[in-house]
Backbone bond lengths (Angstrom), bond angles and torsions (degrees), N, CA, C in turn:
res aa  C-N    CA-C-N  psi(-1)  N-CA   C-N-CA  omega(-1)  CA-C   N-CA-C  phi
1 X - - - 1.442 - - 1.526 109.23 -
2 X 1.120 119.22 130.88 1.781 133.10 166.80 1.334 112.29 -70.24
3 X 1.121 94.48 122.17 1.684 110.98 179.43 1.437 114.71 -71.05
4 X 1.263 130.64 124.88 1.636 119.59 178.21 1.582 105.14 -64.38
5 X 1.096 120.62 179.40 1.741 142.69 -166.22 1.640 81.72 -68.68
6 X 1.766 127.73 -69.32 1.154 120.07 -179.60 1.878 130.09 -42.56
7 X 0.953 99.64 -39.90 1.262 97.32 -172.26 1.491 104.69 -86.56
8 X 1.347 121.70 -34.88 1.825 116.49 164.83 1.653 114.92 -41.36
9 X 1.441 116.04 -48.12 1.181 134.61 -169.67 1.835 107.59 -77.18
10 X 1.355 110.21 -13.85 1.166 108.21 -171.32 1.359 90.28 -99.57
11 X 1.779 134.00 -51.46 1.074 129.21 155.12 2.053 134.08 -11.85
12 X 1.314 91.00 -62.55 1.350 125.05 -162.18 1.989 78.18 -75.90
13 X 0.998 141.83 -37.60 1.411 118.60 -178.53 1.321 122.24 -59.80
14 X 1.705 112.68 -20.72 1.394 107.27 -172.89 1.687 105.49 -102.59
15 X 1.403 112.57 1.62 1.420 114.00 175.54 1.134 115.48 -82.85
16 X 1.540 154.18 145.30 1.231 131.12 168.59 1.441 113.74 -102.63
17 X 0.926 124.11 139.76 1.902 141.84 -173.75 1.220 105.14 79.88
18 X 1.616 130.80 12.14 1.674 118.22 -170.14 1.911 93.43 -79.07
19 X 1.569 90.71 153.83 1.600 80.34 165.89 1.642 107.35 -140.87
20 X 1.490 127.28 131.31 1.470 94.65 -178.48 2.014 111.73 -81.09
21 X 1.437 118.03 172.14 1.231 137.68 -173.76 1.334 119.79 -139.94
22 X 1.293 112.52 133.37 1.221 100.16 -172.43 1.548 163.95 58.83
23 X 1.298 82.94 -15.01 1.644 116.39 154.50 1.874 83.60 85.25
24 X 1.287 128.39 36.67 1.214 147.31 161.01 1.488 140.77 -149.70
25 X 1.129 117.36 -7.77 1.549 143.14 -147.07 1.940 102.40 -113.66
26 X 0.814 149.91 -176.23 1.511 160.56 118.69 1.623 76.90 -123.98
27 X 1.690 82.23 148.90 1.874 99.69 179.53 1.643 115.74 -139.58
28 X 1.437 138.73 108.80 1.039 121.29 164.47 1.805 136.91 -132.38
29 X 1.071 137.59 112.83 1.233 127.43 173.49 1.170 136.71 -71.55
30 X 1.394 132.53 110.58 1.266 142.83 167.67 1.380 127.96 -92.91
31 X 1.284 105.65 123.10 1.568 133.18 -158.15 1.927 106.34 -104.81
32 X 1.455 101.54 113.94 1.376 109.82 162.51 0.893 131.98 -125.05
33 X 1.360 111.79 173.08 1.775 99.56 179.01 1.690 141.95 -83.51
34 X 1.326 90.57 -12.02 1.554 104.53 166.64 1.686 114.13 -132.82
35 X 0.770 109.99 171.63 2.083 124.24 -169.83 2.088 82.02 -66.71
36 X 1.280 105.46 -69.02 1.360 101.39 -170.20 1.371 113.52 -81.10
37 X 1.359 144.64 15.92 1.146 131.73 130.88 1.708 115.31 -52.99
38 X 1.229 112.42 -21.36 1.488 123.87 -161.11 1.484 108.15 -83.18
39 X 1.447 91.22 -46.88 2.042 106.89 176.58 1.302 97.26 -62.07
40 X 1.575 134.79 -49.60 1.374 124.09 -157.41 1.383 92.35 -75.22
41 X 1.450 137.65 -54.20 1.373 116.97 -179.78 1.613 128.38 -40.89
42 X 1.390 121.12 -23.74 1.016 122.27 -159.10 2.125 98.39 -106.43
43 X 1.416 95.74 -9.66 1.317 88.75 -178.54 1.991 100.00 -88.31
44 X 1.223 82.88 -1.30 1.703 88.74 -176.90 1.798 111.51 -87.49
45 X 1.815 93.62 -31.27 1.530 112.99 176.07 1.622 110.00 -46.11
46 X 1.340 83.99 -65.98 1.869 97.98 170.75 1.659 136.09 -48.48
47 X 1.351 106.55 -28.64 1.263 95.46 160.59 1.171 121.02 -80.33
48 X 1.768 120.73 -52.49 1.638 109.07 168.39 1.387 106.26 -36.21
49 X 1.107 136.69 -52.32 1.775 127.96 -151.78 1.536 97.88 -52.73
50 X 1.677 103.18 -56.20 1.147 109.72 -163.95 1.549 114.17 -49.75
51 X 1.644 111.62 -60.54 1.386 115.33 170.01 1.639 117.55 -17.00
52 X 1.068 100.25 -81.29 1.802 121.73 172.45 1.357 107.36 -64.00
53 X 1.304 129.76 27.46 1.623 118.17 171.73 1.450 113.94 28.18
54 X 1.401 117.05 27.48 1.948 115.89 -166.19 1.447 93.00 -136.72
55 X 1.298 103.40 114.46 1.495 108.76 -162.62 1.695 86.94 -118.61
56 X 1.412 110.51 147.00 1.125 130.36 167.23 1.877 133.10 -80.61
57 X 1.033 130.87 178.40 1.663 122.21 170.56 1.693 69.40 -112.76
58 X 1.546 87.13 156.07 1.834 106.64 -172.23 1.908 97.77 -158.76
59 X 1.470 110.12 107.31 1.080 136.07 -179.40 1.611 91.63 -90.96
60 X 1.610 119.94 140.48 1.491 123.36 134.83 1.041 134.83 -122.37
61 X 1.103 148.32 108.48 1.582 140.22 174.13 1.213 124.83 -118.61
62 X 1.447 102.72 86.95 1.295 114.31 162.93 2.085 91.49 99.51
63 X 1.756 92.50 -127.62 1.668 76.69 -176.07 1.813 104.55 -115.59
64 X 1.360 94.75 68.96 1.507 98.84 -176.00 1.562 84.09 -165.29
65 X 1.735 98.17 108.43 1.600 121.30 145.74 1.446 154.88 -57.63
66 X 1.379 128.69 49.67 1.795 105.51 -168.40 0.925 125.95 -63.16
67 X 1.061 122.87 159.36 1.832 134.34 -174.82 1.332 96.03 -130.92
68 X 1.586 136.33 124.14 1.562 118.40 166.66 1.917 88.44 -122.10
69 X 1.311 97.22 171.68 1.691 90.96 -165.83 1.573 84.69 -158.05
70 X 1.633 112.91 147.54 1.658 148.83 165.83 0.737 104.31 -167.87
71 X 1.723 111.65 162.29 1.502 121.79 168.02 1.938 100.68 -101.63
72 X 0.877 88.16 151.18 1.661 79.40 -166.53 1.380 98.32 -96.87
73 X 1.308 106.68 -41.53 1.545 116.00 -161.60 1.676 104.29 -59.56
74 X 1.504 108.72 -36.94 1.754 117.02 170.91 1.451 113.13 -70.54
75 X 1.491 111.15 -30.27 1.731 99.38 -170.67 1.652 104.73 94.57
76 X 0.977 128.22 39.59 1.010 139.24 163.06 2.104 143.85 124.18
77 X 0.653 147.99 -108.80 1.350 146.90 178.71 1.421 112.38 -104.58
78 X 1.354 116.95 118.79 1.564 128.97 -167.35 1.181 111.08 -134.90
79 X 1.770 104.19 169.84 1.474 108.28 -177.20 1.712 115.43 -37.12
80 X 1.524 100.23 -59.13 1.052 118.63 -168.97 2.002 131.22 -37.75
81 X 1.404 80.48 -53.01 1.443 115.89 149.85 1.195 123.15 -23.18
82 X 1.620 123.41 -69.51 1.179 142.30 178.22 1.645 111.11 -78.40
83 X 1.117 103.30 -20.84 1.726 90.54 175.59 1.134 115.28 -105.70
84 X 1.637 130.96 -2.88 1.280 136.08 155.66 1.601 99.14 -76.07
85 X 1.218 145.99 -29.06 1.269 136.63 -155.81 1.569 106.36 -89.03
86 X 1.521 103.82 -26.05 1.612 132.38 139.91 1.260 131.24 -11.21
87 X 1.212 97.22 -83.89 1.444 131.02 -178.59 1.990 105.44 -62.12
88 X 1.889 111.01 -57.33 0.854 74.41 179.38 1.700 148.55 -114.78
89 X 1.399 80.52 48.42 1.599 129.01 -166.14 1.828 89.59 -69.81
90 X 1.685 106.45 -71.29 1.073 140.73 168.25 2.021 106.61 -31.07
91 X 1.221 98.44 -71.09 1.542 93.25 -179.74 1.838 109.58 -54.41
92 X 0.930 122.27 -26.71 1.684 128.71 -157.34 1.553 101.58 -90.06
93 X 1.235 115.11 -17.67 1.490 137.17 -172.67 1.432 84.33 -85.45
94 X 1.640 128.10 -88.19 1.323 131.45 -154.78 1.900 97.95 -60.83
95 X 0.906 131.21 -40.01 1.690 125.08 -176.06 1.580 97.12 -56.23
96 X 1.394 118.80 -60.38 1.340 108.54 -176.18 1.322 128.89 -61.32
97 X 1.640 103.31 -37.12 2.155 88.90 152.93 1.462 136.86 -29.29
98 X 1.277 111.96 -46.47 1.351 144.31 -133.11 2.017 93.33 -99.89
Protein backbone atom coordinates (compact mmCIF):
# COMPACT_ATOMS: atom_id res chain seq x y z
CA UNK A 1 0.00 0.00 0.00
CA UNK A 2 1.24 3.74 -0.88
CA UNK A 3 1.55 5.92 1.75
CA UNK A 4 -0.17 9.40 1.20
CA UNK A 5 2.28 12.64 1.37
CA UNK A 6 0.77 12.73 5.14
CA UNK A 7 1.60 9.68 6.42
CA UNK A 8 5.32 9.66 4.64
CA UNK A 9 5.83 12.92 6.50
CA UNK A 10 4.49 11.52 9.63
CA UNK A 11 6.84 8.55 9.05
CA UNK A 12 9.85 10.62 8.07
CA UNK A 13 9.49 12.48 11.67
CA UNK A 14 10.79 9.58 13.49
CA UNK A 15 13.64 8.97 10.93
CA UNK A 16 16.47 11.26 11.26
CA UNK A 17 17.94 12.99 7.96
CA UNK A 18 15.03 11.32 5.79
CA UNK A 19 13.68 13.90 3.51
CA UNK A 20 10.70 13.36 1.20
CA UNK A 21 11.21 14.53 -2.80
CA UNK A 22 9.19 14.86 -5.20
CA UNK A 23 6.22 13.65 -3.91
CA UNK A 24 8.01 10.10 -4.74
CA UNK A 25 11.50 9.87 -3.40
CA UNK A 26 12.53 9.37 0.56
CA UNK A 27 15.98 11.15 0.39
CA UNK A 28 19.02 10.96 2.59
CA UNK A 29 22.72 11.96 2.82
CA UNK A 30 25.24 10.43 4.85
CA UNK A 31 28.37 12.11 5.71
CA UNK A 32 31.74 10.42 6.70
CA UNK A 33 34.88 10.94 7.37
CA UNK A 34 36.83 9.26 4.83
CA UNK A 35 35.89 8.14 0.95
CA UNK A 36 36.20 4.50 2.43
CA UNK A 37 34.34 4.93 5.45
CA UNK A 38 31.72 5.73 2.70
CA UNK A 39 32.33 2.38 0.58
CA UNK A 40 32.03 0.38 3.84
CA UNK A 41 28.70 2.01 4.53
CA UNK A 42 27.42 1.22 1.33
CA UNK A 43 28.77 -2.31 1.36
CA UNK A 44 26.53 -2.49 4.41
CA UNK A 45 23.69 -0.71 2.09
CA UNK A 46 23.83 -3.81 0.01
CA UNK A 47 23.23 -6.33 2.24
CA UNK A 48 20.08 -4.73 3.79
CA UNK A 49 18.91 -4.14 0.08
CA UNK A 50 19.55 -7.53 -0.59
CA UNK A 51 17.67 -8.88 2.53
CA UNK A 52 14.52 -6.82 1.52
CA UNK A 53 14.97 -7.43 -2.24
CA UNK A 54 14.43 -3.27 -2.13
CA UNK A 55 17.34 -1.86 -3.45
CA UNK A 56 17.99 1.74 -3.38
CA UNK A 57 19.66 4.46 -6.14
CA UNK A 58 23.04 5.13 -4.15
CA UNK A 59 25.03 8.26 -5.21
CA UNK A 60 28.77 8.78 -3.74
CA UNK A 61 30.80 11.70 -3.83
CA UNK A 62 33.60 11.73 -2.19
CA UNK A 63 32.75 11.19 1.66
CA UNK A 64 29.09 11.86 1.48
CA UNK A 65 26.55 9.01 0.51
CA UNK A 66 22.86 9.40 -0.89
CA UNK A 67 20.46 6.83 -0.69
CA UNK A 68 16.99 7.95 -2.35
CA UNK A 69 14.37 5.07 -2.05
CA UNK A 70 10.52 4.09 -3.75
CA UNK A 71 8.95 1.22 -4.68
CA UNK A 72 8.29 1.76 -8.16
CA UNK A 73 6.32 -1.16 -8.85
CA UNK A 74 3.59 0.51 -6.08
CA UNK A 75 3.95 4.10 -7.34
CA UNK A 76 5.48 5.40 -4.62
CA UNK A 77 6.59 5.36 -0.76
CA UNK A 78 5.80 2.13 1.23
CA UNK A 79 6.00 0.23 4.25
CA UNK A 80 8.91 -1.26 3.04
CA UNK A 81 10.56 1.85 2.31
CA UNK A 82 10.41 3.08 5.74
CA UNK A 83 11.77 0.12 7.38
CA UNK A 84 14.72 -0.19 5.14
CA UNK A 85 15.32 3.60 5.70
CA UNK A 86 15.33 2.09 9.32
CA UNK A 87 17.64 -0.24 9.06
CA UNK A 88 19.91 1.90 7.31
CA UNK A 89 19.65 4.62 9.64
CA UNK A 90 20.68 1.88 12.20
CA UNK A 91 23.87 0.71 10.31
CA UNK A 92 25.17 4.57 9.96
CA UNK A 93 24.61 4.91 13.74
CA UNK A 94 26.86 1.75 14.63
CA UNK A 95 29.80 2.82 11.82
CA UNK A 96 29.91 6.14 13.45
CA UNK A 97 30.58 4.67 16.95
CA UNK A 98 33.26 2.75 15.68
Amino acid sequence: MVFTQEEVEAHLDKLEGWEYEEGRWIVRKFTFTSFMKGIAFVDEVGLISEAFNHHPFITIDHKVVTLRLTSWDDGGITAIDIKEAQQYNEAYDRMMQN
